[in-house]
C-alpha positions in Angstrom: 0.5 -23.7 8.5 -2.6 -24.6 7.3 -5.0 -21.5 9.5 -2.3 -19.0 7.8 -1.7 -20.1 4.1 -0.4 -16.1 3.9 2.1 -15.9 6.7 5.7 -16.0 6.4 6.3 -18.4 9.1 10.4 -16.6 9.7 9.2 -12.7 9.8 5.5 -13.4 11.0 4.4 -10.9 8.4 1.0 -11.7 6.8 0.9 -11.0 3.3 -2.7 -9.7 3.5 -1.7 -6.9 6.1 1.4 -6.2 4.5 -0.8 -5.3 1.0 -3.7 -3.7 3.5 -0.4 -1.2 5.4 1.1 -0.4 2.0 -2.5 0.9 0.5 -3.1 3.0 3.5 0.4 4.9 2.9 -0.9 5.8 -0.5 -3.8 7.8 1.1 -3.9 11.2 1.1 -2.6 12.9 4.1 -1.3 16.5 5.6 0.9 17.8 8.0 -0.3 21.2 9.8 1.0 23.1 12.6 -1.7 23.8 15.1 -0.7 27.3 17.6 -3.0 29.3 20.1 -2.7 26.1 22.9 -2.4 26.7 26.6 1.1 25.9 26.7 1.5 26.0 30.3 -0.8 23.0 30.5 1.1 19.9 30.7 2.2 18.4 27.4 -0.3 15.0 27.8 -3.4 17.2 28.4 -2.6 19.6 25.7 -2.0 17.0 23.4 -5.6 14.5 24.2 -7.2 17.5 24.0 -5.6 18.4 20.5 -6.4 15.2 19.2 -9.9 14.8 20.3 -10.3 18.1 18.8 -8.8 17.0 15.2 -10.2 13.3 15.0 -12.7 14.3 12.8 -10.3 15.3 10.1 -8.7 11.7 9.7 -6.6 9.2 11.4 -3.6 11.0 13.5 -0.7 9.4 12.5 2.4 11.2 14.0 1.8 14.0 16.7 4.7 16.1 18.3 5.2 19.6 19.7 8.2 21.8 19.0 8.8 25.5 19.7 5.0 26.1 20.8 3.7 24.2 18.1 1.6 21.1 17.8 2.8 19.1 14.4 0.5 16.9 14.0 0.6 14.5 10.5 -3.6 13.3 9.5 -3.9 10.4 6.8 -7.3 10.6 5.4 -9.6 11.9 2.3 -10.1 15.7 3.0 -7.8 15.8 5.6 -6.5 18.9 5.1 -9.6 21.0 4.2 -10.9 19.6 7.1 -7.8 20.5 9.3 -8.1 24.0 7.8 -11.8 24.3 8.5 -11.0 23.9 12.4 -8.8 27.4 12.2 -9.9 29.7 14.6 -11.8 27.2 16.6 -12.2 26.8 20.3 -10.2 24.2 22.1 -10.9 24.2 26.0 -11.1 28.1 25.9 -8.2 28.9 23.1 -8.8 29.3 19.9 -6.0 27.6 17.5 -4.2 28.4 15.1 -3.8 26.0 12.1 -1.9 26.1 9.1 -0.5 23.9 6.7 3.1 22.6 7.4 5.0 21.2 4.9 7.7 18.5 6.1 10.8 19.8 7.3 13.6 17.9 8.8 15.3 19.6 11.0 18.4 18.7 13.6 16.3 19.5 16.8 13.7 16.2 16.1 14.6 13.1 17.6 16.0 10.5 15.5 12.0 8.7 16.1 10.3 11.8 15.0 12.8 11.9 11.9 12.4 8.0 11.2 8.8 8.3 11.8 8.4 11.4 9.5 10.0 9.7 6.8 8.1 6.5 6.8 4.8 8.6 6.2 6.2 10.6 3.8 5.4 9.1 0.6 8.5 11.2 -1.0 10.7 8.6 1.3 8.6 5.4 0.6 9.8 2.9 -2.3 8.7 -0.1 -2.8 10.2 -2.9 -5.5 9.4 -6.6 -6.4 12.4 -8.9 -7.2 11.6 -11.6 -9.1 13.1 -14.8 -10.7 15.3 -15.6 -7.4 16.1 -18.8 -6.2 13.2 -20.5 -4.0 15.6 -23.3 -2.9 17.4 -20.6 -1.0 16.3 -20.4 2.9 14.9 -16.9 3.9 17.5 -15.9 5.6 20.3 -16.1 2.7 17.7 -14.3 0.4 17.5 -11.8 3.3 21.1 -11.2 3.4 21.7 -11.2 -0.6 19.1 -8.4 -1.2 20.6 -6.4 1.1 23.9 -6.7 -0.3 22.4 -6.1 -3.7 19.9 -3.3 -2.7 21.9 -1.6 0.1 23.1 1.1 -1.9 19.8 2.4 -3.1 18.9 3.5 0.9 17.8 2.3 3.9 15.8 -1.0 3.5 13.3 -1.2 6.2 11.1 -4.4 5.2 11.5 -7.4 3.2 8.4 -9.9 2.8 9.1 -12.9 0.4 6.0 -14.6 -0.2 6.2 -18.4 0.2 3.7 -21.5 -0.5 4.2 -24.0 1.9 2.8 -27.5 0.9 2.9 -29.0 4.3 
């Protein structure tokens, strides 16, 4: 254990990734709805060239299409004004459309678009620390006692319980 002093040896989740993932969902990020697309090009083509075209606004983190429209979700500083600033632009011979889409969850997504949305959106991310718990109990039993405990608040999609393992 000794090359990964951080690493929760039962869920393989590394502390120090954990932290670096959870301050990269606080970063600012936008949703938009990009129109105007050749939509009798076939969905892969549309889509690389969509997100070649919007890579400069931040990191892509979701991307779907839905009643001739390209929702796309960008994590970064500026993303939206950037997003914005690519309105009217020219994207293999059409000029798009974008426009600011605020999340709605509606029954046509597929349950991974839905779980997907909702782990980007920061209005569905919570996070707590539990303290003062018993360290002689194994991972596992923790595991199972926190959900009992916690399971009525919502879903709970990640534990990590930091341990020190002295060899």
């Amino acid at each position: 254990m000794d090359d990964e002093p951080c690493c929760n040896p039962v869920t393989g989740w590394n502390y120090e990734e954990v932290m670096k993932a959870y301050e990269e969902s606080k970063r600012p990020r936008v949703r938009i709805c990009v129109e105007g697309f050749d939509t009798s090009l076939p969905e892969d083509d549309s889509k690389k060239a969509l997100i070649n075209h919007f890579n400069s606004c931040g990191k892509i983190i979701i991307f779907y299409f839905e009643d001739r429209c390209a929702f796309m979700v960008i994590r970064g500083e500026d993303a939206e004004e950037k997003a914005l600033a690519l309105n009217g632009s020219d994207v293999g011979g059409w000029n798009v459309s974008v426009k600011v889409s605020p999340v709605v969850y509606k029954k046509s997504l597929t349950p991974q678009q839905r779980d997907a949305m909702q782990c980007n959106d920061p209005r569905f991310m919570h996070y707590i620390t539990v303290t003062g718990y018993d360290t002689s109990v194994s991972d596992d039993d923790l595991k199972i006692t926190l959900r009992k405990h916690f399971g009525s608040c919502g879903e709970i999609i990640h534990m990590y319980i930091p341990r020190t393992y002295d060899g």
